[in-house]
MIZA-936932 format. One record per residue (C-alpha): residue in one letter; residue number from 1; x, y, z. Coordinates in steps of 0.5 Angstrom, whole numbers, m for minus. Example, Ala and Ser with C-alpha at 12.3 -4.5 7.8 and 13.67 -1.06 7.14 Angstrom:
! MIZA-936932
{"A",1,{25,m9,16}}
{"S",2,{27,m2,14}}
END
This chain:
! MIZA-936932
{"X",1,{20,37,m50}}
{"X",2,{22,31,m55}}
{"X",3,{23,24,m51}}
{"X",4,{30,24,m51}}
{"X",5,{30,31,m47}}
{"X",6,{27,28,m41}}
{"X",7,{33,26,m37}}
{"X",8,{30,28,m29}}
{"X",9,{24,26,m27}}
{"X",10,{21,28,m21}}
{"X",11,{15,23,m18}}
{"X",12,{10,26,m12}}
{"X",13,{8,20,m9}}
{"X",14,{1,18,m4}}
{"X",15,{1,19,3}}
{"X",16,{m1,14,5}}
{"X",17,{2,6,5}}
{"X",18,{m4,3,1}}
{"X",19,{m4,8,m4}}
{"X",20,{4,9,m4}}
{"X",21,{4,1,m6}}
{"X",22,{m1,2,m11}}
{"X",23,{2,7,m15}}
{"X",24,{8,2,m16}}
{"X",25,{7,0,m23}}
{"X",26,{5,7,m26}}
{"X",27,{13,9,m23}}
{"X",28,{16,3,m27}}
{"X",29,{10,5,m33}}
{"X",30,{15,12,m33}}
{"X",31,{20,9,m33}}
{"X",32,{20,4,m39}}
{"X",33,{17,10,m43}}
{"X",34,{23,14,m41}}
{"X",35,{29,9,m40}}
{"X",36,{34,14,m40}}
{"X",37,{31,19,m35}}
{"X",38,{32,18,m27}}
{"X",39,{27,18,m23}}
{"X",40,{27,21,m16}}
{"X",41,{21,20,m11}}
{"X",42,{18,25,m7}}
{"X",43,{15,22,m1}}
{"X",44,{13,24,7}}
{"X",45,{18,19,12}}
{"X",46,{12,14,13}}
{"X",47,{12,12,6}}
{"X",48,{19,13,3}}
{"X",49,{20,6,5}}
{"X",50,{16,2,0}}
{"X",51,{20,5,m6}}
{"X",52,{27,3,m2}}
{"X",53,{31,m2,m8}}
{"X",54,{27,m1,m12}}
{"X",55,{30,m2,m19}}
{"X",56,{27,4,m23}}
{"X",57,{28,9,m17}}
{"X",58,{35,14,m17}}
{"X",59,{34,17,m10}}
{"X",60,{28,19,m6}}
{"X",61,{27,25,m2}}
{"X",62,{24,25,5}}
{"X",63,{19,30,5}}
{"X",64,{19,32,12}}
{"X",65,{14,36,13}}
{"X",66,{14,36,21}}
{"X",67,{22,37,21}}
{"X",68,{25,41,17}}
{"X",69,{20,43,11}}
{"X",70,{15,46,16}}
{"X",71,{12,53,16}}
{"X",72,{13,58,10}}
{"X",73,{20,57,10}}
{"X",74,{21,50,10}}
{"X",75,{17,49,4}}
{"X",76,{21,54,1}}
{"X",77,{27,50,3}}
{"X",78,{24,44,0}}
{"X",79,{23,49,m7}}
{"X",80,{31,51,m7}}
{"X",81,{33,43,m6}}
{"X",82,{28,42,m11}}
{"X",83,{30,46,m16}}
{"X",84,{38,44,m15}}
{"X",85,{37,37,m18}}
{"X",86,{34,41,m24}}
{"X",87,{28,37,m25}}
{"X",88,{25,36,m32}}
{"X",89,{19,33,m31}}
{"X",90,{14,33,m25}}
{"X",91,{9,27,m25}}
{"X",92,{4,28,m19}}
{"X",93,{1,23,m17}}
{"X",94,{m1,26,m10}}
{"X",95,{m7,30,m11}}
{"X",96,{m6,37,m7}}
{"X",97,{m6,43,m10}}
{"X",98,{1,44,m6}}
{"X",99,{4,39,m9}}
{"X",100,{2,43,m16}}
{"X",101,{5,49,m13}}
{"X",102,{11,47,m11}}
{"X",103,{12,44,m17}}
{"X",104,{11,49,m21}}
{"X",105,{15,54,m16}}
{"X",106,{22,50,m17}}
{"X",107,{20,51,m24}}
{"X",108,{19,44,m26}}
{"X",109,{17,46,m34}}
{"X",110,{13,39,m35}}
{"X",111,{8,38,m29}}
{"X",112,{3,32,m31}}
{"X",113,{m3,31,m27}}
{"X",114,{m10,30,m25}}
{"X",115,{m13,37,m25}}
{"X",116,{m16,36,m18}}
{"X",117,{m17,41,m12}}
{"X",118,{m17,48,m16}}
{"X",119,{m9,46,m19}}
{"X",120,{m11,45,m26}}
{"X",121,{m8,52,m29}}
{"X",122,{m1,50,m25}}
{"X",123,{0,44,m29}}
{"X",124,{3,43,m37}}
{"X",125,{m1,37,m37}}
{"X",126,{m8,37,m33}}
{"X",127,{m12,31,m34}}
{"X",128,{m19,29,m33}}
{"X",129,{m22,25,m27}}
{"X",130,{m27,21,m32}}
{"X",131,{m32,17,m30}}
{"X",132,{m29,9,m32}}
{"X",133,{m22,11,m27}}
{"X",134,{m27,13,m22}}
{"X",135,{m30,6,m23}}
{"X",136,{m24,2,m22}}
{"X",137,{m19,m1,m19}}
{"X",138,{m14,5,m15}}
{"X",139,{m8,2,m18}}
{"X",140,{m11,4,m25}}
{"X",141,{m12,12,m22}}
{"X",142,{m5,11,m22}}
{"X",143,{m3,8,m29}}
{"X",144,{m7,12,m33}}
{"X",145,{m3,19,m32}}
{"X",146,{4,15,m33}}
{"X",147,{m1,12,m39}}
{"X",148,{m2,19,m41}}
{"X",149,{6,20,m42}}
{"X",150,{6,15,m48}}
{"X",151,{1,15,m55}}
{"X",152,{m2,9,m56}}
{"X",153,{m2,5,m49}}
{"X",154,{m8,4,m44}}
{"X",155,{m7,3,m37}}
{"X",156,{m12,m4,m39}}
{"X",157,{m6,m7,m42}}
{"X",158,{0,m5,m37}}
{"X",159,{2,m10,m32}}
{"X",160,{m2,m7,m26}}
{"X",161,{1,m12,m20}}
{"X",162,{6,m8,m15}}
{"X",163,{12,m11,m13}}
{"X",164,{16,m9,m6}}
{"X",165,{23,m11,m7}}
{"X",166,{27,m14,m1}}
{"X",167,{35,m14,m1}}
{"X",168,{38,m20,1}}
{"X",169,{40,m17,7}}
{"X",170,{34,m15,8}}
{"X",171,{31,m23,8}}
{"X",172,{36,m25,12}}
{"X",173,{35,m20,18}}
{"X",174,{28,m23,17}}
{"X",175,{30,m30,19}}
{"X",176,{35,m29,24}}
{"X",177,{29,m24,28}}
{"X",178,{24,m30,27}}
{"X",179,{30,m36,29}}
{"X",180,{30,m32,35}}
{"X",181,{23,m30,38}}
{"X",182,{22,m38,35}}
{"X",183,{17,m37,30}}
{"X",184,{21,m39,25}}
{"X",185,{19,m47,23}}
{"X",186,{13,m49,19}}
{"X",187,{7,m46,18}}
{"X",188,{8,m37,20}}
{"X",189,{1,m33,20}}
{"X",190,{1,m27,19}}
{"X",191,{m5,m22,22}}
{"X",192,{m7,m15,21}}
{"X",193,{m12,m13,25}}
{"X",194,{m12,m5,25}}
{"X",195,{m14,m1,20}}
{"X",196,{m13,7,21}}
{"X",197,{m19,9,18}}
{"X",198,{m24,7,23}}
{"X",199,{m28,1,26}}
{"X",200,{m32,0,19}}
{"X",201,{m26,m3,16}}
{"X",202,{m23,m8,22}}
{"X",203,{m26,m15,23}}
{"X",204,{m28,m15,30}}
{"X",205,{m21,m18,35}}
{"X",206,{m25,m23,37}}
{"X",207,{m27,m27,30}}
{"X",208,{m18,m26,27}}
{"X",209,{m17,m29,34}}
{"X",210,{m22,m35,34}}
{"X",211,{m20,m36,27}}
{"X",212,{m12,m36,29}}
{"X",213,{m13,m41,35}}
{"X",214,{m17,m46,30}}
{"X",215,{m10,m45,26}}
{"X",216,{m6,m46,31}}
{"X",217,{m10,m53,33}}
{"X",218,{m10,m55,27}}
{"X",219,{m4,m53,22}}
{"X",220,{1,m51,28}}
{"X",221,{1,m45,26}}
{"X",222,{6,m39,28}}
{"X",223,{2,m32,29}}
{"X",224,{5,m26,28}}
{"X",225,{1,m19,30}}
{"X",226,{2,m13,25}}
{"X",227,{1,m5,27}}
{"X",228,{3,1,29}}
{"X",229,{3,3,36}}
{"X",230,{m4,5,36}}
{"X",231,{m6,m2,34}}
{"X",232,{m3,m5,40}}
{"X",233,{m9,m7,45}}
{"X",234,{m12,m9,39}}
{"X",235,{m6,m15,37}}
{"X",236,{m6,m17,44}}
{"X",237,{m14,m19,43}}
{"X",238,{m13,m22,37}}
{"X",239,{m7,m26,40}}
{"X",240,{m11,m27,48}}
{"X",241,{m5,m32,50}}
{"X",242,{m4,m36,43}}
{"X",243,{2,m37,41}}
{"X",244,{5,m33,37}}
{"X",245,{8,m25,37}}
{"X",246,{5,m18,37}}
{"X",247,{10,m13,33}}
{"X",248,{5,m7,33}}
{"X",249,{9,0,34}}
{"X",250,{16,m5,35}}
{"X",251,{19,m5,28}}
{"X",252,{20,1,23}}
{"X",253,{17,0,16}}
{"X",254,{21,m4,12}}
{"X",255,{23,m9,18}}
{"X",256,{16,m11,18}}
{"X",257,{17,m12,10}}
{"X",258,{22,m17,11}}
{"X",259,{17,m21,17}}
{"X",260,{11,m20,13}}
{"X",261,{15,m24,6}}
{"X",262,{17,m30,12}}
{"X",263,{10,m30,12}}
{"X",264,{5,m36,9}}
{"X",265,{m1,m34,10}}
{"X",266,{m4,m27,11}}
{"X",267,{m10,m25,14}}
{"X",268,{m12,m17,14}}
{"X",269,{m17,m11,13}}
{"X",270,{m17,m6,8}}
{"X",271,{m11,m2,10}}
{"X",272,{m3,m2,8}}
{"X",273,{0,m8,11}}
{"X",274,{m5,m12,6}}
{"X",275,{m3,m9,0}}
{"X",276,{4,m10,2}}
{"X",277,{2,m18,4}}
{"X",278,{0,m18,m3}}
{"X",279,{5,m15,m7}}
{"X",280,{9,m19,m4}}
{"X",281,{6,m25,m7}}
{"X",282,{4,m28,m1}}
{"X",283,{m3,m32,0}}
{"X",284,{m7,m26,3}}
{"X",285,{m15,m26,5}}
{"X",286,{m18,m19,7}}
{"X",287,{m24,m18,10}}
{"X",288,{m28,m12,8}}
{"X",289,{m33,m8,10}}
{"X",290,{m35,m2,9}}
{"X",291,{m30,0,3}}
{"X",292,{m30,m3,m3}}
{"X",293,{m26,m9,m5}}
{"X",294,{m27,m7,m15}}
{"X",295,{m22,m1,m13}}
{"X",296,{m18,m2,m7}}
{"X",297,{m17,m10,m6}}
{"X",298,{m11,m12,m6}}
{"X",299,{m8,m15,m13}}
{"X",300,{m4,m21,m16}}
{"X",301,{m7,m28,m16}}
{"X",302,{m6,m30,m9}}
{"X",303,{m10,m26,m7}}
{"X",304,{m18,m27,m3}}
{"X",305,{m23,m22,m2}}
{"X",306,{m28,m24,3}}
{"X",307,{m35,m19,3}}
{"X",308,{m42,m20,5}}
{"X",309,{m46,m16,m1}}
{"X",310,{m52,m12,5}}
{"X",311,{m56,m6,2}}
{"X",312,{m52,m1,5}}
{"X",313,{m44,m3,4}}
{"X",314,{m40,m1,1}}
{"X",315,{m42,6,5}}
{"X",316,{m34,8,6}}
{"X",317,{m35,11,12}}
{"X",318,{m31,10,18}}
{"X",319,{m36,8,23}}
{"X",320,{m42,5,22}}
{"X",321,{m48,10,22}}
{"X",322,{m54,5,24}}
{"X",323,{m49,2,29}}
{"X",324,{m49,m5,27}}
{"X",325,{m43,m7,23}}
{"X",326,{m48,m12,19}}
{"X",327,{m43,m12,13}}
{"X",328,{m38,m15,18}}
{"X",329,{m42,m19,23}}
{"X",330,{m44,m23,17}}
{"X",331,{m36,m24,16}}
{"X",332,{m36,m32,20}}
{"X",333,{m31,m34,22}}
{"X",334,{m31,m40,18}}
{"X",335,{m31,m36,12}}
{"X",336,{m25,m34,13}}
{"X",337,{m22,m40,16}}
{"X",338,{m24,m44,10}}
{"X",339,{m20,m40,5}}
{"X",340,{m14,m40,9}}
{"X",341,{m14,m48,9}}
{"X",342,{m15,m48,1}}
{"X",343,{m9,m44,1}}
{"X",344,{m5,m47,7}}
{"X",345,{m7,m54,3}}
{"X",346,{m3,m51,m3}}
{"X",347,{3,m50,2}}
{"X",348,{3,m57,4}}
{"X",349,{3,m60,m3}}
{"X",350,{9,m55,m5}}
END
């Protein structure tokens, strides 16, 4: 199918935060080869958020798995709705097979994707996972199958940065919760001390609230704690009667956007709120353990990775087998309060 013929595109995006931000630059990739074609989402609730206002994106369809798509009869609901808005493309950058499936029973003719998880012979355009994009960054696993769609370009060249757009309202809401809760003058720091995969990507509670107290002392720092509602007792330890505000499991997705662009400094694990941070563009340290900063640190020049280099990290397990945490207990605290001041001295001289 010529170019010009690709009117609708339908794009299956990650389930998880992290990876949804960072499959951002590869929708505007798509949208740039294809300028005339409207793009339309497919993602689980949690994540639908971080496309809202995007510039590049016509629509975006809850994928309610739990709701109204549950079952045999809801995924074939999901098909019908699907078919409806007569898709001619389906880029998948969701890796299941029954993301290929689904596709291909609303009868998407053009189904691109990795040939992943048994699902090669569902797809028109079924690329290889090669040995370089495993070695890369995430962002470019991404990137190279909006890369396939156009001769000639490689994801090396295409601009890698995620960008989450905010509406003005948006920002404003922002303000005004912050002027309420009184955390809204000088320096705001905001912390991310969960990581839902496991104990081996969260520094301890205690070494984020050492380093938010000496913040507090020295910059005056205002300290909001972001998470779900299963990292609040972790974001109270953090905060252990320091000033500040714990949002774990009190906002929706995108309000905690918003807070988080009011934010001069982030300090966070290896998880979605990190990449948020830094697609934001605000100054954002992350600490890492046992994962691997060369493919899932977060991107754009404010940003800082701080990771011991030990023998048996990166291991990407969710808990430490030997039970020490080496590869955070060498994290000191004054390595991460050291960067935070370089960042908050160019805030100062701004």
């Amino acid at each position: 199918m010529p170019k010009s013929d690709i009117k609708s595109i339908l794009v299956r995006v990650p389930n998880w935060i992290g990876d949804a931000v960072l499959c951002l630059p590869a929708i505007e990739k798509i949208k740039s080869i294809y300028p005339q074609a409207e793009i339309t989402v497919l993602a689980k609730p949690w994540v639908s958020p971080v496309f809202f206002n995007n510039p590049v994106v016509k629509r975006i369809i809850d994928y309610d798995a739990s709701g109204r798509h549950n079952g045999i009869a809801g995924k074939w609901r999901l098909i019908q709705e699907l078919k409806q808005h007569g898709f001619d493309m389906a880029v998948l950058f969701q890796n299941a097979f029954e993301a290929a499936l689904i596709a291909f029973l609303a009868r998407i003719s053009i189904r691109v994707g990795y040939a992943r998880d048994l699902r090669g012979w569902l797809l028109t355009h079924s690329l290889k996972l090669g040995s370089d994009i495993k070695k890369a960054h995430q962002v470019f696993y991404y990137l190279n199958i909006a890369a396939s769609l156009s001769q000639g370009y490689q994801p090396s060249v295409i601009s890698h940065q995620p960008k989450i757009y905010l509406t003005t309202e948006e920002k404003i809401w922002a303000e005004k919760f912050l002027n309420d809760k009184d955390v809204d003058n000088g320096i705001i720091v905001g912390m991310a001390p969960g990581a839902s995969y496991g104990p081996a990507k969260r520094w301890m509670a205690e070494k984020f609230s050492k380093v938010a107290g000496r913040l507090t002392n020295d910059y005056g720092a205002k300290l909001v704690v972001f998470g779900g509602k299963e990292d609040r007792e972790i974001c109270n330890a953090v905060l252990n009667g320091l000033p500040g505000i714990n949002l774990a499991g009190e906002l929706d997705l995108r309000k905690s956007i918003a807070i988080v662009s009011k934010c001069n400094l982030f300090l966070t694990n290896d998880s979605g709120p990190m990449h948020i941070s830094a697609s934001l563009g605000i100054p954002t340290i992350a600490m890492f353990g046992s994962t691997d900063p060369k493919l899932t640190g977060p991107l754009g020049g404010r940003a800082k990775t701080i990771k011991k280099d030990i023998e048996c990290s990166p291991c990407f397990e969710r808990v430490c087998k030997y039970g020490h945490y080496n590869c955070f207990n060498m994290v000191t605290e004054d390595d991460v309060y050291g960067a935070s001041v370089k960042f908050l001295q160019e805030f100062e001289n701004v």
